[in-house]
PDB file of N, H, CA, C and O in Angstrom:
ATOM      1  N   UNK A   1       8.069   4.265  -8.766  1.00  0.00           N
ATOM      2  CA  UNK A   1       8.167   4.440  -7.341  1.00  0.00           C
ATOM      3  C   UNK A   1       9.648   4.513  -6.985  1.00  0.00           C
ATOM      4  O   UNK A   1      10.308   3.492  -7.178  1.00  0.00           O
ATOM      5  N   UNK A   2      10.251   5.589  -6.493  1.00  0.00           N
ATOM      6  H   UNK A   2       9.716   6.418  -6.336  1.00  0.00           H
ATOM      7  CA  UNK A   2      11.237   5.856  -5.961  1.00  0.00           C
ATOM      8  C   UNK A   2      11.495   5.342  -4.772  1.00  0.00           C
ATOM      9  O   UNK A   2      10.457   5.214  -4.124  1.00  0.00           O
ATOM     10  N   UNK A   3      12.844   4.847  -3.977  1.00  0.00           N
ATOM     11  H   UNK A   3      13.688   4.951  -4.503  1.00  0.00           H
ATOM     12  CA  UNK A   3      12.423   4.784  -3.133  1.00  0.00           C
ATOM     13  C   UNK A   3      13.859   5.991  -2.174  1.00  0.00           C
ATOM     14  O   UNK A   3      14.964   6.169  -2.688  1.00  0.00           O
ATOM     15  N   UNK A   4      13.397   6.715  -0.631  1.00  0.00           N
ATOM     16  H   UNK A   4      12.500   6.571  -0.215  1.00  0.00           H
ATOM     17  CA  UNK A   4      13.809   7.235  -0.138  1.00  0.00           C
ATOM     18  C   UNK A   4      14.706   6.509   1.037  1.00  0.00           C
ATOM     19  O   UNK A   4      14.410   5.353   1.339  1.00  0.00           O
ATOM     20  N   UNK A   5      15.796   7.167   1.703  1.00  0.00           N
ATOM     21  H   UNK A   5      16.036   8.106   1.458  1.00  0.00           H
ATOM     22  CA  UNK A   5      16.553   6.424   2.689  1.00  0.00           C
ATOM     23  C   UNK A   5      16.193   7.660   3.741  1.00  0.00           C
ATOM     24  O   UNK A   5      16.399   8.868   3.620  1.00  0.00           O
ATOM     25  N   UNK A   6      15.594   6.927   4.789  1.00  0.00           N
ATOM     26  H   UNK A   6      15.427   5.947   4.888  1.00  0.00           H
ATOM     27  CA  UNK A   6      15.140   7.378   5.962  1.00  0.00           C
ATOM     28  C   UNK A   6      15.997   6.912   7.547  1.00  0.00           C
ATOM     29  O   UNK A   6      15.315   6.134   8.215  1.00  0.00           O
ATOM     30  N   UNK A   7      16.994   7.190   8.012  1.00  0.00           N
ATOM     31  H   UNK A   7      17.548   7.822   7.470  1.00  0.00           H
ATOM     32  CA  UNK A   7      17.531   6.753   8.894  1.00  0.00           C
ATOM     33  C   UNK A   7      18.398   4.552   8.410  1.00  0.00           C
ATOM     34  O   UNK A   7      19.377   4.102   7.814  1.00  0.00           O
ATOM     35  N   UNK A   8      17.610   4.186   8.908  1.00  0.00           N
ATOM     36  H   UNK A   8      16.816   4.551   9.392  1.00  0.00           H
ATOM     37  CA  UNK A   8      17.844   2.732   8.043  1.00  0.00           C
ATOM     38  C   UNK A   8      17.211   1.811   7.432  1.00  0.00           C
ATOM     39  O   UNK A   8      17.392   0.646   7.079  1.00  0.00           O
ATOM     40  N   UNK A   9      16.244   2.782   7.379  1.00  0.00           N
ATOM     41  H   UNK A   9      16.097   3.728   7.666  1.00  0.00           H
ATOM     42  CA  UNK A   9      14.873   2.268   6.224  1.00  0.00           C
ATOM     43  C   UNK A   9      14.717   2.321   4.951  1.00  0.00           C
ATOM     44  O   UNK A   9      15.775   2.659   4.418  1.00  0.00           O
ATOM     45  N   UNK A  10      13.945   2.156   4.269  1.00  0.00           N
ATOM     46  H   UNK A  10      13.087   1.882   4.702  1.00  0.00           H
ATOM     47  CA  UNK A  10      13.694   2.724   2.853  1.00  0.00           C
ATOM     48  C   UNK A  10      12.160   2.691   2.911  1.00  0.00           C
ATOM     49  O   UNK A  10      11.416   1.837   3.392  1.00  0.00           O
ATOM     50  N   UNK A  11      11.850   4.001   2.213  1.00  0.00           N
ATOM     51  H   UNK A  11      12.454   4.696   1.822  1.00  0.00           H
ATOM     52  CA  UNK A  11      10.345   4.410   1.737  1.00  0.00           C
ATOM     53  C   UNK A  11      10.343   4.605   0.398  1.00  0.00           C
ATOM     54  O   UNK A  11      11.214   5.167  -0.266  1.00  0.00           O
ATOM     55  N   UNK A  12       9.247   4.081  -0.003  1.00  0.00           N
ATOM     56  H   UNK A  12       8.539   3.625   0.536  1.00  0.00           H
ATOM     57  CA  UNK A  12       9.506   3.969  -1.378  1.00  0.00           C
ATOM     58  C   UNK A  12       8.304   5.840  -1.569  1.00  0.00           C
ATOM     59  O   UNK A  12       7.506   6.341  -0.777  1.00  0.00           O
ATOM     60  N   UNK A  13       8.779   6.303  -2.984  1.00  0.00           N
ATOM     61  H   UNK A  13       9.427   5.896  -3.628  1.00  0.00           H
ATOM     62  CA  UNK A  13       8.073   7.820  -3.086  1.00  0.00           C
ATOM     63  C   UNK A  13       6.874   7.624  -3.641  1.00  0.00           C
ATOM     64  O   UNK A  13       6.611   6.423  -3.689  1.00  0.00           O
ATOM     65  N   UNK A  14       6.207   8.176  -3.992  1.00  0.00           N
ATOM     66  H   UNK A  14       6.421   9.152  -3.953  1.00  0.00           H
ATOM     67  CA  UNK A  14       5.189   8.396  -4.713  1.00  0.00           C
ATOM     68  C   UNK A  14       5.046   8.686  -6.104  1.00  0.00           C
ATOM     69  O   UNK A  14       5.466   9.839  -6.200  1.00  0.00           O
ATOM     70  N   UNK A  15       4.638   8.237  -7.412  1.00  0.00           N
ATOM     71  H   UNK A  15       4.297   7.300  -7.334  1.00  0.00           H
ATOM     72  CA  UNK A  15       4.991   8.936  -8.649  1.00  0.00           C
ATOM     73  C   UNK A  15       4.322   9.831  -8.723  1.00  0.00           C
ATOM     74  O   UNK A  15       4.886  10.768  -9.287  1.00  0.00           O
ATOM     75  N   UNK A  16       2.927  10.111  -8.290  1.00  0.00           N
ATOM     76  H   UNK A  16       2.469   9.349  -7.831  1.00  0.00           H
ATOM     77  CA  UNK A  16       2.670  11.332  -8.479  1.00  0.00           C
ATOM     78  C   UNK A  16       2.530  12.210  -7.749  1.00  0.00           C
ATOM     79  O   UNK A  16       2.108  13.086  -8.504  1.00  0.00           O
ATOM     80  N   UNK A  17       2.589  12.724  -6.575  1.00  0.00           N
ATOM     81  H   UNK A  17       2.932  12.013  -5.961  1.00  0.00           H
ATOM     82  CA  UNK A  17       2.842  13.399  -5.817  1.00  0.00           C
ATOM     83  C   UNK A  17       4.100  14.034  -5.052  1.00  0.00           C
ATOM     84  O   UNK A  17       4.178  15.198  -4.658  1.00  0.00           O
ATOM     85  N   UNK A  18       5.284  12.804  -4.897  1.00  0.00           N
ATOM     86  H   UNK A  18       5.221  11.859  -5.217  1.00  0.00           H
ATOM     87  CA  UNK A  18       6.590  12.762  -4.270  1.00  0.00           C
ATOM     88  C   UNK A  18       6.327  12.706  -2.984  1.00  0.00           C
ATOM     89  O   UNK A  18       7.244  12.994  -2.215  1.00  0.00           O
ATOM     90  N   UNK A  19       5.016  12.324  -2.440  1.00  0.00           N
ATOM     91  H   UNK A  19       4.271  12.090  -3.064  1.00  0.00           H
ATOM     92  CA  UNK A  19       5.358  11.625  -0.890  1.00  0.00           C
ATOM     93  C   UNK A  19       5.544  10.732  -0.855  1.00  0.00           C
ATOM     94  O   UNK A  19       5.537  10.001  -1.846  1.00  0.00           O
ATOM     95  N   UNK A  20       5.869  10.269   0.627  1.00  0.00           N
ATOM     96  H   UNK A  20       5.875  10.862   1.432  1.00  0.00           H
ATOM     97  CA  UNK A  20       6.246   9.180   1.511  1.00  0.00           C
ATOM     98  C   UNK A  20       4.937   8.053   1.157  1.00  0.00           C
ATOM     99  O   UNK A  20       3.760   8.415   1.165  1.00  0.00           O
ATOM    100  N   UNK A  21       5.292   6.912   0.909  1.00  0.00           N
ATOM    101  H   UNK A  21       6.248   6.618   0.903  1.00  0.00           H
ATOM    102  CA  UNK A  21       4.382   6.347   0.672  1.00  0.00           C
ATOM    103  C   UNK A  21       4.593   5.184   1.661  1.00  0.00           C
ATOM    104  O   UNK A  21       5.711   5.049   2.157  1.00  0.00           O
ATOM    105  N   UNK A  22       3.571   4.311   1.992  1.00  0.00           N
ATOM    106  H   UNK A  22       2.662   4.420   1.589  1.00  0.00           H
ATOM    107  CA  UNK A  22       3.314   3.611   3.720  1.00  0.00           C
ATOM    108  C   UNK A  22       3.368   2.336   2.834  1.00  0.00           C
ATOM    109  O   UNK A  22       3.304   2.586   1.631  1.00  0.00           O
ATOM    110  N   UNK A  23       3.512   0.510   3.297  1.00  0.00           N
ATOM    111  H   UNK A  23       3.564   0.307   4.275  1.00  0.00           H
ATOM    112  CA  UNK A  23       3.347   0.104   2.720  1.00  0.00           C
ATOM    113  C   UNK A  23       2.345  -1.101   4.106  1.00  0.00           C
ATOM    114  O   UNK A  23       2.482  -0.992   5.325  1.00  0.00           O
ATOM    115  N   UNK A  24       1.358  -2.204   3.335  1.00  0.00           N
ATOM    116  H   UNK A  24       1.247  -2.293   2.345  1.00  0.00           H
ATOM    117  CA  UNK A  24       0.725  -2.954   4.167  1.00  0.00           C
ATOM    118  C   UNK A  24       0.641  -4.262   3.600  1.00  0.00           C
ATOM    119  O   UNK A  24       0.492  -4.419   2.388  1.00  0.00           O
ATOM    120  N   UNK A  25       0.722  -5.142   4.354  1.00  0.00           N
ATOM    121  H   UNK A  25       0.843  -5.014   5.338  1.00  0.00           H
ATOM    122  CA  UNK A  25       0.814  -6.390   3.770  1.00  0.00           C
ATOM    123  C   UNK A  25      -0.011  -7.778   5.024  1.00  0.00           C
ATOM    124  O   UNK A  25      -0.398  -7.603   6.180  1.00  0.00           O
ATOM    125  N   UNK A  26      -0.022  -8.776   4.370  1.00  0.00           N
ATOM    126  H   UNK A  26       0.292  -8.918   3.431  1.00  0.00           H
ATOM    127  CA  UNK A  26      -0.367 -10.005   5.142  1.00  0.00           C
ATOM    128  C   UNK A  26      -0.064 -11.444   3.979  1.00  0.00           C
ATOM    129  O   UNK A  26       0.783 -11.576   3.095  1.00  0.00           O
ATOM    130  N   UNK A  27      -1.036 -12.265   4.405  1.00  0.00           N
ATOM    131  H   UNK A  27      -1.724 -12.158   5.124  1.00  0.00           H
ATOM    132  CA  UNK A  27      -0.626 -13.680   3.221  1.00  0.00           C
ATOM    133  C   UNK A  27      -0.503 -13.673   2.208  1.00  0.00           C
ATOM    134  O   UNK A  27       0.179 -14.475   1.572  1.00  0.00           O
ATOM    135  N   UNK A  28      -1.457 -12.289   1.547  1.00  0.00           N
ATOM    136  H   UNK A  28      -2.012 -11.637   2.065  1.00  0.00           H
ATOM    137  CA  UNK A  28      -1.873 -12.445   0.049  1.00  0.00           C
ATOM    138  C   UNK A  28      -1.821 -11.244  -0.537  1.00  0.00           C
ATOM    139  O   UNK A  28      -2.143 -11.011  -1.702  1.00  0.00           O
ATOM    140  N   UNK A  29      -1.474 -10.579   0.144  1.00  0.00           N
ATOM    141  H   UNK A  29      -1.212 -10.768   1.090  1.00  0.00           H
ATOM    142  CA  UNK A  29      -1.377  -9.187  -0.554  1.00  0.00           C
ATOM    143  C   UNK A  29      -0.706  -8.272  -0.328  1.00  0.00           C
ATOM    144  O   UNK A  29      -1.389  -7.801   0.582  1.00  0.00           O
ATOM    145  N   UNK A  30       0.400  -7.376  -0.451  1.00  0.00           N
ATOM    146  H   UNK A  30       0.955  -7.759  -1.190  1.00  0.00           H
ATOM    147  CA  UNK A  30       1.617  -6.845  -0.308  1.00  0.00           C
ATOM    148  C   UNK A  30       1.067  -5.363  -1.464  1.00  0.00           C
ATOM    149  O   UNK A  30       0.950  -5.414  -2.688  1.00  0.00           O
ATOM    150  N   UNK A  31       0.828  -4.194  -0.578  1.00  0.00           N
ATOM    151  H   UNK A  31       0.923  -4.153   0.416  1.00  0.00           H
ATOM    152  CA  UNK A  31       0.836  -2.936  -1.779  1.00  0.00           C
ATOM    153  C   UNK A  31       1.255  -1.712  -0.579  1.00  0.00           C
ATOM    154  O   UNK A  31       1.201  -1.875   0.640  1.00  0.00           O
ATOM    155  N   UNK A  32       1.669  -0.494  -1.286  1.00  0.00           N
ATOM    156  H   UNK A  32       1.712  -0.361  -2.277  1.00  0.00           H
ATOM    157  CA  UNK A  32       2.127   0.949  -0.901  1.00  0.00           C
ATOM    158  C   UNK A  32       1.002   1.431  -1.147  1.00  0.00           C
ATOM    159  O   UNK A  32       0.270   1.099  -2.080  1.00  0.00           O
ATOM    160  N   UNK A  33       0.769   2.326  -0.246  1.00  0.00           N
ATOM    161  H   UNK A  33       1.364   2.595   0.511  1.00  0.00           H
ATOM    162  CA  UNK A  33      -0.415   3.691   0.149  1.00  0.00           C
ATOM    163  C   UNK A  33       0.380   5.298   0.363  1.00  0.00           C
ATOM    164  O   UNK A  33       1.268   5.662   1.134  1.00  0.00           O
ATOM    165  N   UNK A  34      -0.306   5.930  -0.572  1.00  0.00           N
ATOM    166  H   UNK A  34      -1.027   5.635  -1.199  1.00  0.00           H
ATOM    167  CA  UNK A  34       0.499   7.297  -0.436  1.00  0.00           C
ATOM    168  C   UNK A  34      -1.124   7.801   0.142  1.00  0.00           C
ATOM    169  O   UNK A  34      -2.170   7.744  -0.506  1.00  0.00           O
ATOM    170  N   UNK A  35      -0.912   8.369   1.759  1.00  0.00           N
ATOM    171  H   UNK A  35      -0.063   8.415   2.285  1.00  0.00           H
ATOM    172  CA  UNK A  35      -2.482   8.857   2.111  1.00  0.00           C
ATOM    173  C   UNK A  35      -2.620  10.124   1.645  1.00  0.00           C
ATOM    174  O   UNK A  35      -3.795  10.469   1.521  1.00  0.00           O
ATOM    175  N   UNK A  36      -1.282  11.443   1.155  1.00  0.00           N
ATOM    176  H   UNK A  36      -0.327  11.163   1.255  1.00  0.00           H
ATOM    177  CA  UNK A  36      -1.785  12.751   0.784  1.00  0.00           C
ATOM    178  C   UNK A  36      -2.983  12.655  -0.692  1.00  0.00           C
ATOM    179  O   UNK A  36      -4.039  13.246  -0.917  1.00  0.00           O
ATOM    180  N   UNK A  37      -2.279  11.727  -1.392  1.00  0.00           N
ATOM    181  H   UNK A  37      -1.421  11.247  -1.209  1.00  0.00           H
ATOM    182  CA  UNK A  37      -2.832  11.997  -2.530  1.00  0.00           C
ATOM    183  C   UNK A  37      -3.648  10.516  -3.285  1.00  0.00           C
ATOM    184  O   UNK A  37      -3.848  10.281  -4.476  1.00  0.00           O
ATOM    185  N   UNK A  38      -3.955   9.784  -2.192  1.00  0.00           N
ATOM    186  H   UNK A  38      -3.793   9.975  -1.224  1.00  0.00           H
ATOM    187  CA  UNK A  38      -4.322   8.293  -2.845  1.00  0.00           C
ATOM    188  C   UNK A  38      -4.038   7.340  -3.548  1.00  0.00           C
ATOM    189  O   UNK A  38      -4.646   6.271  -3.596  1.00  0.00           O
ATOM    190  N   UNK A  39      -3.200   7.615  -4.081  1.00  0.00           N
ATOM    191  H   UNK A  39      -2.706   8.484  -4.042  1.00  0.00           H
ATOM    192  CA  UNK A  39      -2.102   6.674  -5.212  1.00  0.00           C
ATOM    193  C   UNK A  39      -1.709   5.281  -4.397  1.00  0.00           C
ATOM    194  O   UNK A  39      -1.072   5.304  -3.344  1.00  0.00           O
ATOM    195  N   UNK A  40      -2.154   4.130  -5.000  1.00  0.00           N
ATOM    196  H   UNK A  40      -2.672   4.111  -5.856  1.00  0.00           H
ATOM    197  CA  UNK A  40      -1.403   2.731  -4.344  1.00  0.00           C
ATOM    198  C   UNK A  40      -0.978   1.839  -5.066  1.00  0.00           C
ATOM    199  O   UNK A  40      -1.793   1.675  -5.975  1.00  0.00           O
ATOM    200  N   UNK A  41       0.193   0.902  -5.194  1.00  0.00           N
ATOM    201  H   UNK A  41       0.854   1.035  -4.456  1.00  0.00           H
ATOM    202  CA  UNK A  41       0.797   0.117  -6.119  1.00  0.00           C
ATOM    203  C   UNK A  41       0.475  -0.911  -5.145  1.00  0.00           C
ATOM    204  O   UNK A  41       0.426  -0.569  -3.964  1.00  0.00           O
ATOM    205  N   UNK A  42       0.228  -2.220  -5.486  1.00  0.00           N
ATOM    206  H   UNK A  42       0.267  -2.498  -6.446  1.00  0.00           H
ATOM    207  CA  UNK A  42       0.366  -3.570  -4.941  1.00  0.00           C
ATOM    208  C   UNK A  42       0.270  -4.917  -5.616  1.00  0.00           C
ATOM    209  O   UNK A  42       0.379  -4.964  -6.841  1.00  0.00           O
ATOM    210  N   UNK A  43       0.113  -5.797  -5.053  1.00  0.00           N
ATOM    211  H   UNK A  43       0.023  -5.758  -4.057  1.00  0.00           H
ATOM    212  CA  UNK A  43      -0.110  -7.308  -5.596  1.00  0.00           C
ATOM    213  C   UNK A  43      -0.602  -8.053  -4.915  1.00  0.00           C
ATOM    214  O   UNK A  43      -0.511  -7.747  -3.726  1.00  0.00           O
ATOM    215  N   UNK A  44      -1.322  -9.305  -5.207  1.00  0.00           N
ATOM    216  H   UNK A  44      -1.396  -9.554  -6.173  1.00  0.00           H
ATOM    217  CA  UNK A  44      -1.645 -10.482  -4.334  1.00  0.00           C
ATOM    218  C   UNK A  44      -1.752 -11.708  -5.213  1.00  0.00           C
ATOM    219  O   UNK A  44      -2.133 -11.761  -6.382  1.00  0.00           O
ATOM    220  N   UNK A  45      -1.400 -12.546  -4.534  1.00  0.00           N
ATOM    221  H   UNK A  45      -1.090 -12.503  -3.584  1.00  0.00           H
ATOM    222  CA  UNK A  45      -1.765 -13.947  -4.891  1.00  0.00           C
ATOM    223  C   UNK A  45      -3.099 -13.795  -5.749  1.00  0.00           C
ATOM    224  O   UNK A  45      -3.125 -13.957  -6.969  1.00  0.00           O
ATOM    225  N   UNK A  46      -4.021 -13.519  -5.098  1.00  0.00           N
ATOM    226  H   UNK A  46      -4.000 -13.387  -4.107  1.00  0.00           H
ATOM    227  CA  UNK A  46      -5.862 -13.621  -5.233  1.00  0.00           C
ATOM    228  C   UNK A  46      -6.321 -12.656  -6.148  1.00  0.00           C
ATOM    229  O   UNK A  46      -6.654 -11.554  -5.711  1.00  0.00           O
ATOM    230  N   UNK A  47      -6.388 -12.894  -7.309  1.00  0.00           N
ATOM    231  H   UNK A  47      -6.118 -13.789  -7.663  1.00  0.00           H
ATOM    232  CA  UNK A  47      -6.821 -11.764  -8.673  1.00  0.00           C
ATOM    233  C   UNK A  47      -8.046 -10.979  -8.435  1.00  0.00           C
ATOM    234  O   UNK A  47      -8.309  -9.786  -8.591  1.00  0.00           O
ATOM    235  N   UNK A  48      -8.821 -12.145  -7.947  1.00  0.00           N
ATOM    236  H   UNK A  48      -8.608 -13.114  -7.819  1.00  0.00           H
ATOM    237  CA  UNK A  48     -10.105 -11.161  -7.386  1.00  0.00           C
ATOM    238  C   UNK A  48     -10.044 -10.137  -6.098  1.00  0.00           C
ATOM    239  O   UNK A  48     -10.840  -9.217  -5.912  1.00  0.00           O
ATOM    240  N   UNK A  49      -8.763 -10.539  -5.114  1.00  0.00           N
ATOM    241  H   UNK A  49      -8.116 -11.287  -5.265  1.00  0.00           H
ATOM    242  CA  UNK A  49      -8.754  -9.274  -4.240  1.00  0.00           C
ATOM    243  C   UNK A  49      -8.062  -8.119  -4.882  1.00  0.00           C
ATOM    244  O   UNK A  49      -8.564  -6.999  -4.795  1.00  0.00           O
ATOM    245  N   UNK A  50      -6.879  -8.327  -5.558  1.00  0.00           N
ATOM    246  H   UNK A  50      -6.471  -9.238  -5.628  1.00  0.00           H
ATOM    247  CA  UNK A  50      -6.727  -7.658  -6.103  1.00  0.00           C
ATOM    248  C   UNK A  50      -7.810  -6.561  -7.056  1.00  0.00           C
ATOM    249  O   UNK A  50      -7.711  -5.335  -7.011  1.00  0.00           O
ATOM    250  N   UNK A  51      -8.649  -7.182  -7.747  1.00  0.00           N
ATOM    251  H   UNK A  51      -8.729  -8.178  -7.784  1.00  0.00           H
ATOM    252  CA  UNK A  51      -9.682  -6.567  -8.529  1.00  0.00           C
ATOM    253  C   UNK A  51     -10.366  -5.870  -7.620  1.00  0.00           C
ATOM    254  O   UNK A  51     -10.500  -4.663  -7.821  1.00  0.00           O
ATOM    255  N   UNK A  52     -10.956  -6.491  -6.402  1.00  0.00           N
ATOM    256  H   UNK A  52     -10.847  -7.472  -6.239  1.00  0.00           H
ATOM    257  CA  UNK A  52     -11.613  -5.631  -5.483  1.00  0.00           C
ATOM    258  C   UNK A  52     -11.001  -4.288  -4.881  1.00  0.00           C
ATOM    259  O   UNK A  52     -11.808  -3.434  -4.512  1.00  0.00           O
ATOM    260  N   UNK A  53     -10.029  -4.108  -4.791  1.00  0.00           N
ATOM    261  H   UNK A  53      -9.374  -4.801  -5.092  1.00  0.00           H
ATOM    262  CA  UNK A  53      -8.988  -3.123  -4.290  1.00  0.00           C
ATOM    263  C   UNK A  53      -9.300  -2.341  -5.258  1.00  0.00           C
ATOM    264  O   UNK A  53     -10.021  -1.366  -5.048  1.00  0.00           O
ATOM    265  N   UNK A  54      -8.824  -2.622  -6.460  1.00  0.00           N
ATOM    266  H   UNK A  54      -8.238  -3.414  -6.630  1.00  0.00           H
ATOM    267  CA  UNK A  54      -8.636  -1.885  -7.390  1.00  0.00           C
ATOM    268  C   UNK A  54      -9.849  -1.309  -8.340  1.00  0.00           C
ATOM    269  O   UNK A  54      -9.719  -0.527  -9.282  1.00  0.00           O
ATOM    270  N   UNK A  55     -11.193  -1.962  -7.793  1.00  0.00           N
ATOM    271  H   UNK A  55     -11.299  -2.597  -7.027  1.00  0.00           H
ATOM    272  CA  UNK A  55     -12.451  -1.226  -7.457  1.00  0.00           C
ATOM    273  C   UNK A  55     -13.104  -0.432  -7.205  1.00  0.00           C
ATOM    274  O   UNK A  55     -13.980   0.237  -7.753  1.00  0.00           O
ATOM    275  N   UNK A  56     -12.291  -0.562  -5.598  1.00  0.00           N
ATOM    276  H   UNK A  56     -11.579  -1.106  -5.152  1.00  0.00           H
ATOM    277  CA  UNK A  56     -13.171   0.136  -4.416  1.00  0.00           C
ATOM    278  C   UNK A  56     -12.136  -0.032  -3.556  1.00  0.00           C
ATOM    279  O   UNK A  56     -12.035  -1.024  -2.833  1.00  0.00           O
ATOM    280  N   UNK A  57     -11.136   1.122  -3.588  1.00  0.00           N
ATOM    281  H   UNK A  57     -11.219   1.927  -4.176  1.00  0.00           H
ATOM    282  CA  UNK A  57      -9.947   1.334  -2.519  1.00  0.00           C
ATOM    283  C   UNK A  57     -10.047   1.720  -1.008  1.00  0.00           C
ATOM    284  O   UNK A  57      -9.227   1.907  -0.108  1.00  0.00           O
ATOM    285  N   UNK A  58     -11.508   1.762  -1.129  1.00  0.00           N
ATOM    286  H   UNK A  58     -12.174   1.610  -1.860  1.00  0.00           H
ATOM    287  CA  UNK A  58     -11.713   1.539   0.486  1.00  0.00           C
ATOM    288  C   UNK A  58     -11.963  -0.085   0.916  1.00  0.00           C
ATOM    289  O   UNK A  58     -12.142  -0.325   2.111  1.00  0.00           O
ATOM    290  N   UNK A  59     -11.971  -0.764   0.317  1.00  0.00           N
ATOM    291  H   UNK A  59     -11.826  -0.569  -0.653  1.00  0.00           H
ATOM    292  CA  UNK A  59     -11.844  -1.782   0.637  1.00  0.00           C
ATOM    293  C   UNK A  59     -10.349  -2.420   1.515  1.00  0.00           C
ATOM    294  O   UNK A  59     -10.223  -3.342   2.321  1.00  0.00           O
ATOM    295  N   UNK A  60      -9.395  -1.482   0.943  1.00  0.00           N
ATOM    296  H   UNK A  60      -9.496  -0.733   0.289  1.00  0.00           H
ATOM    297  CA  UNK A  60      -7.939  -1.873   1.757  1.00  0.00           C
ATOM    298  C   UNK A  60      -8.079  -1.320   2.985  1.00  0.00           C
ATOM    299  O   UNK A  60      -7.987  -2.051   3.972  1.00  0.00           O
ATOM    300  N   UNK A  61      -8.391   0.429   3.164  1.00  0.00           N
ATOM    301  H   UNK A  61      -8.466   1.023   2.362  1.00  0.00           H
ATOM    302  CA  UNK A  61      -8.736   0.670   4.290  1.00  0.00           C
ATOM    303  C   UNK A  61      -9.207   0.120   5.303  1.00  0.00           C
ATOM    304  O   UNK A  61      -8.584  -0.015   6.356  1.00  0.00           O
ATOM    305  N   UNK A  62     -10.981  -0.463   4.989  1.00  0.00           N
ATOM    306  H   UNK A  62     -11.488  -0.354   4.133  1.00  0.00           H
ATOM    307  CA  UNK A  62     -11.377  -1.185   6.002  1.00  0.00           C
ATOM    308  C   UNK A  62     -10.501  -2.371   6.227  1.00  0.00           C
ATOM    309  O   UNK A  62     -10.234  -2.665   7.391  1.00  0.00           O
ATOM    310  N   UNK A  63     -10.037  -3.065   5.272  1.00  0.00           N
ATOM    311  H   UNK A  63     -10.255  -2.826   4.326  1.00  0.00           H
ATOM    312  CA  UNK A  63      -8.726  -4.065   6.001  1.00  0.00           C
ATOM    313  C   UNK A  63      -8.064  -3.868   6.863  1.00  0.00           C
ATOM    314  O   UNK A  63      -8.070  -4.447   7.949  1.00  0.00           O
ATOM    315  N   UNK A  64      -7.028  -2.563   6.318  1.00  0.00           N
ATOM    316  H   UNK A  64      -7.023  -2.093   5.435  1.00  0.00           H
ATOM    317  CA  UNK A  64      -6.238  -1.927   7.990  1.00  0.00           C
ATOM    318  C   UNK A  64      -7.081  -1.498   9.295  1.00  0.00           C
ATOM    319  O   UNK A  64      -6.525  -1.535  10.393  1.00  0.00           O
ATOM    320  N   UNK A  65      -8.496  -1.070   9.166  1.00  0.00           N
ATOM    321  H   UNK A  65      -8.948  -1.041   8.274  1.00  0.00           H
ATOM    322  CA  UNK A  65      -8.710  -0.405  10.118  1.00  0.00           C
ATOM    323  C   UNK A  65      -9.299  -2.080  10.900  1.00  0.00           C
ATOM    324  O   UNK A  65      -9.419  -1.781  12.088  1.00  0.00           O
ATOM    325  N   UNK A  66      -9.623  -3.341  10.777  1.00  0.00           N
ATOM    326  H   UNK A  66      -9.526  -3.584   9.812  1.00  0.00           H
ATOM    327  CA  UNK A  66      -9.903  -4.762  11.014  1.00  0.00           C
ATOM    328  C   UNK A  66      -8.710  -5.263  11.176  1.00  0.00           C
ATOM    329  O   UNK A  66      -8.617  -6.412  11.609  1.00  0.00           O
ATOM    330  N   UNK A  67      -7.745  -4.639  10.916  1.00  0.00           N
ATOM    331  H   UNK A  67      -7.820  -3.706  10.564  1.00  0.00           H
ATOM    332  CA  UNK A  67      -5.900  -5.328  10.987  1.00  0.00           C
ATOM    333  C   UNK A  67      -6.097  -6.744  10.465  1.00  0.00           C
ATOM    334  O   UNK A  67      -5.878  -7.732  11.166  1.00  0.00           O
ATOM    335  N   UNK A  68      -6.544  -6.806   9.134  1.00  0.00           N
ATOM    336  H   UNK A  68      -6.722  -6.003   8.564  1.00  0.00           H
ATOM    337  CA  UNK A  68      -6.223  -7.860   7.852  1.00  0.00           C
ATOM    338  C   UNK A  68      -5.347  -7.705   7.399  1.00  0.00           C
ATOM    339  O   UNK A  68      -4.646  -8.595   6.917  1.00  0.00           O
ATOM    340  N   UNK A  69      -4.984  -5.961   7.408  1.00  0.00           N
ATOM    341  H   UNK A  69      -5.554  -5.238   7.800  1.00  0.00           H
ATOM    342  CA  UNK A  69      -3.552  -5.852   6.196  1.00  0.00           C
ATOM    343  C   UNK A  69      -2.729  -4.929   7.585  1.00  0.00           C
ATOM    344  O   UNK A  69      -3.407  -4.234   8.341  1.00  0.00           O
ATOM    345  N   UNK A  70      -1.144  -5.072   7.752  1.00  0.00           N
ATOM    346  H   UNK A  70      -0.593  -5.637   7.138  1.00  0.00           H
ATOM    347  CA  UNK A  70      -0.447  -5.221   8.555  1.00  0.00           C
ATOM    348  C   UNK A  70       0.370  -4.362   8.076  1.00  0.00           C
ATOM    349  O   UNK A  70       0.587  -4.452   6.868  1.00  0.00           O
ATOM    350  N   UNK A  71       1.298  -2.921   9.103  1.00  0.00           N
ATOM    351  H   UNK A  71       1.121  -2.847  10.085  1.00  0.00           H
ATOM    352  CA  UNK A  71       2.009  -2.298   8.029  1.00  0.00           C
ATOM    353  C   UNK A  71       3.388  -3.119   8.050  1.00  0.00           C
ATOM    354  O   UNK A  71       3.695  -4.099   8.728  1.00  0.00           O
ATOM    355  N   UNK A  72       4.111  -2.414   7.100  1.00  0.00           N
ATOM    356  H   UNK A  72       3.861  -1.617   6.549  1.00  0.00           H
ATOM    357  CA  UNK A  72       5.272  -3.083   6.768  1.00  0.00           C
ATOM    358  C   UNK A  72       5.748  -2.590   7.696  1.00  0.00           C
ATOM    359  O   UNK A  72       5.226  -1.522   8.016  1.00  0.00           O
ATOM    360  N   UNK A  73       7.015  -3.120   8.632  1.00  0.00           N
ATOM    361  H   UNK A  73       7.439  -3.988   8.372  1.00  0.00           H
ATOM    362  CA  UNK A  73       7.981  -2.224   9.260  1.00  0.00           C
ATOM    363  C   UNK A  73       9.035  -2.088   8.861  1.00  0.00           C
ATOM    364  O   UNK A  73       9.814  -1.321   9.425  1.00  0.00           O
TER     365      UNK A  73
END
């Protein structure tokens, strides 16, 4: 993951695609979302959320769309 300088930000890239990749977080779990092409890197405390994510990646979705997972600013 690359990351890009955007005004006074940083975005980190995408490895496989080279987009902009978004990132979302809360207590336990901290990962990047690239939405062109689906690709997501993350972590959490909780092995089993993690596992679930990494499952069934709509599972993060419905998080954001419930605002469980928070974007980074």
């Amino acid at each position: 993951m690359l990351l890009k300088k955007n005004m006074t930000k940083l975005y980190p890239t995408c490895d496989k695609c080279k987009k902009t990749m978004y990132g979302y977080m809360n207590d336990e779990v901290i990962f990047w979302l690239c939405p062109p092409c689906g690709y997501f890197q993350g972590s959490a405390n909780d092995q089993e959320l993690v596992d679930m994510i990494y499952d069934d990646p709509f599972v993060a979705l419905d998080m954001i769309k419930e605002k469980e997972l928070v974007p980074i600013n």
